[in-house]
C-alpha positions in Angstrom: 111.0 -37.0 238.7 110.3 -36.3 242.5 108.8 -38.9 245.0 106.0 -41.1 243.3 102.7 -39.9 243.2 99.6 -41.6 243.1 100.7 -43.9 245.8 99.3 -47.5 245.6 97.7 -49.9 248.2 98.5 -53.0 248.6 95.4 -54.9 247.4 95.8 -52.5 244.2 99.0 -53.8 243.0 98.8 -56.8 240.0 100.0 -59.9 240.6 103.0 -59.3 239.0 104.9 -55.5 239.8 107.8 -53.9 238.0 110.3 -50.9 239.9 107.5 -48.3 239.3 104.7 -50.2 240.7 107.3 -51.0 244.0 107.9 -47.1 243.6 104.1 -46.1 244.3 103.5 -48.9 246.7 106.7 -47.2 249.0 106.1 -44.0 247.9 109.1 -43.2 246.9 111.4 -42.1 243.6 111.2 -44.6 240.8 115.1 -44.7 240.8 114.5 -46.4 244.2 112.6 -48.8 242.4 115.4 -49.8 240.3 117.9 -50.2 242.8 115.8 -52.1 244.9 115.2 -54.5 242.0 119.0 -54.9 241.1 119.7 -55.4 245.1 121.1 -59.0 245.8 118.7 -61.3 247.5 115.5 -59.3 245.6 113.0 -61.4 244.2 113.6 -60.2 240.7 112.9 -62.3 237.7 114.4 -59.8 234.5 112.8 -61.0 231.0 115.6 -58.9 228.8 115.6 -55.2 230.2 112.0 -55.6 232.3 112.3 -56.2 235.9 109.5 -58.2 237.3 108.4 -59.3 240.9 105.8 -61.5 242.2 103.6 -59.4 244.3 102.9 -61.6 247.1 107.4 -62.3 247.0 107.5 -58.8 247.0 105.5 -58.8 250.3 107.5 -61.9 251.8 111.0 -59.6 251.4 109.7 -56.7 252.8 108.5 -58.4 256.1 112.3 -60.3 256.1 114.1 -56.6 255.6 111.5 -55.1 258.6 112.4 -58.5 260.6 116.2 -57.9 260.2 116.3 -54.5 261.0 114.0 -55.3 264.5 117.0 -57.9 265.1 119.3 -55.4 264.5 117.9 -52.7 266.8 117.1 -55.1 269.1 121.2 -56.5 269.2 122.1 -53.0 269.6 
């Protein structure tokens, strides 16, 4: 499977996302999805083998990771 298709905006994700939802939102291949989910620090409730994430968490960690790497650059 290539990069995900069928991206997905924002406002179109449920309230609750699994690794291919977070896989159409970034556009990118689901295995992406699944690391992301098994990364330390994600905000990843699993349920036996599903992966879930609250959408708005989901959207709190992103701004953190793109606040992070600013600080980094910036430090450079």
């Amino acid at each position: 499977m290539g990069t995900a298709k069928n991206r997905l905006m924002f406002d179109e994700l449920p309230d609750v996302i699994g690794p291919r939802e977070i896989a159409r939102y970034l556009g990118c291949h689901l295995t992406v999805g699944y690391e992301l989910v098994k990364r330390p620090g994600f905000p990843v409730i699993r349920i036996g083998r599903k992966y879930l994430v609250d959408k708005n968490s989901f959207s709190k960690w992103l701004i953190e990771q793109e606040t992070q790497e600013t600080q980094k650059a910036v430090s450079i």
